[in-house]
Legacy VTK file of the C-alpha trace (Angstrom):
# vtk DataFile Version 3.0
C-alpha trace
ASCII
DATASET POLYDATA
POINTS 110 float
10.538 3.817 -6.479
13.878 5.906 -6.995
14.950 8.186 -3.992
13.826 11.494 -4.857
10.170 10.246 -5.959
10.152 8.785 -2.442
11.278 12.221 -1.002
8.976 14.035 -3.095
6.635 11.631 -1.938
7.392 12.451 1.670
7.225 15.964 0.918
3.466 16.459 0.555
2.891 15.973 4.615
5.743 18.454 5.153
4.104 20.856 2.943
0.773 20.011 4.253
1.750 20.930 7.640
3.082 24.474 6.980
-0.292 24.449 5.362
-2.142 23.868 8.574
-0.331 26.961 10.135
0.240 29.307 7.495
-2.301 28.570 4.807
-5.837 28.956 3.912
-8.500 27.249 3.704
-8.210 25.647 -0.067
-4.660 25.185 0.590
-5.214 23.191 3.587
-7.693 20.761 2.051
-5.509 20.600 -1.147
-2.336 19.727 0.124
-3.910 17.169 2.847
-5.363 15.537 -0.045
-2.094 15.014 -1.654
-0.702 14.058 1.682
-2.382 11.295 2.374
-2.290 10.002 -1.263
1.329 10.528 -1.169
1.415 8.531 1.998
-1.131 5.935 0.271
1.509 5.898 -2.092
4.609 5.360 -0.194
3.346 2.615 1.977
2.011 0.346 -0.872
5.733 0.679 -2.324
7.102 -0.147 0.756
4.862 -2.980 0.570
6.377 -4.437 -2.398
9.663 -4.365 -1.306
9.753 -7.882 0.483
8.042 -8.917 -2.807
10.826 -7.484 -4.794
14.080 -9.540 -2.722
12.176 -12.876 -2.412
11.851 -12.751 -6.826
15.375 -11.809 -6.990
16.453 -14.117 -4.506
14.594 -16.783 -6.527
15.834 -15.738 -9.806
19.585 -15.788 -8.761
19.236 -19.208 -7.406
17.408 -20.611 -10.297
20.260 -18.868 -12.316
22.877 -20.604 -10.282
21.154 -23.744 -10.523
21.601 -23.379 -14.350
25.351 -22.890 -14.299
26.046 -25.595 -11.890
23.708 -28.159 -13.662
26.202 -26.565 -16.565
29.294 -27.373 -15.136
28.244 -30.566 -13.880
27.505 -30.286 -10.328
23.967 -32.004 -10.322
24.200 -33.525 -6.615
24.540 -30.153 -5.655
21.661 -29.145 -7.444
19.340 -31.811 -6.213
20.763 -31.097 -2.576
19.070 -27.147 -2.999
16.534 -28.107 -4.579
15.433 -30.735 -1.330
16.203 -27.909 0.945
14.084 -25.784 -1.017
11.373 -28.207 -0.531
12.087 -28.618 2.796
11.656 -25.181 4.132
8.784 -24.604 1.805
6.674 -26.896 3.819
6.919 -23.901 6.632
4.947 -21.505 4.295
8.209 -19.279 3.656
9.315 -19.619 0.573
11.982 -16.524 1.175
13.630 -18.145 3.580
13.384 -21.935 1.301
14.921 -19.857 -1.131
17.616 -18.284 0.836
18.371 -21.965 2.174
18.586 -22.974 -1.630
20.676 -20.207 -1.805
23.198 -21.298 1.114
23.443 -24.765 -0.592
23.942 -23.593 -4.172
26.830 -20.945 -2.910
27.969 -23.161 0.481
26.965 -26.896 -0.174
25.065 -28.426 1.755
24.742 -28.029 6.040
26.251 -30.658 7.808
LINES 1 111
110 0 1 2 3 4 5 6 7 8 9 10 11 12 13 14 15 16 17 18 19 20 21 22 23 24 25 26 27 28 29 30 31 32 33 34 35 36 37 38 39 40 41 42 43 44 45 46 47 48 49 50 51 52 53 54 55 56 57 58 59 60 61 62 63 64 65 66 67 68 69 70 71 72 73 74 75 76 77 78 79 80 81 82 83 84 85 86 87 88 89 90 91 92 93 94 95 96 97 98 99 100 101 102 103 104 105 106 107 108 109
């Protein structure tokens, strides 16, 4: 969601507020409608946001795992790819990828 969806987004509860004060009756019910959809709205983007960085932490590691299989640096490879397994055995598999990460970018931990 770009910034100024999300801020029209957030905008509905504003409105819906001056509504409660200001407004009549259809105006009230109207806008609190949109209000909480708009909040519905928000929160399952926000939702998808840890989503979103664990994919494009796996992508870029699988991508960097390309170019150093590439280039020739296969130990290094296998060495994020154990880690990988290793911390996926927690039930994380943002932080086995961030790990994979480390050891593509860092080599291994000593």
């Amino acid at each position: 969601m770009s910034i100024p969806m999300a801020l029209l987004m957030l905008a509905f509860p504003v409105v819906w507020l001056y509504a409660e004060f200001r407004l009549g009756r259809a105006a009230r019910i109207c806008l609190g409608i949109a209000s909480i959809i708009s909040i519905a709205f928000v929160i399952s983007e926000i939702a998808r946001i840890p989503a979103a960085y664990e994919s494009a932490m796996h992508r870029s590691s699988l991508e960097l795992a390309g170019q150093l299989m590439a280039s020739g640096e296969t130990v290094r490879v296998q060495q994020a790819i154990a880690a990988y397994n290793g911390e996926a055995t927690t039930g994380s598999t943002f932080s086995a990828a961030s790990d994979m990460w480390r050891v593509l970018t860092d080599g291994p931990s000593h």
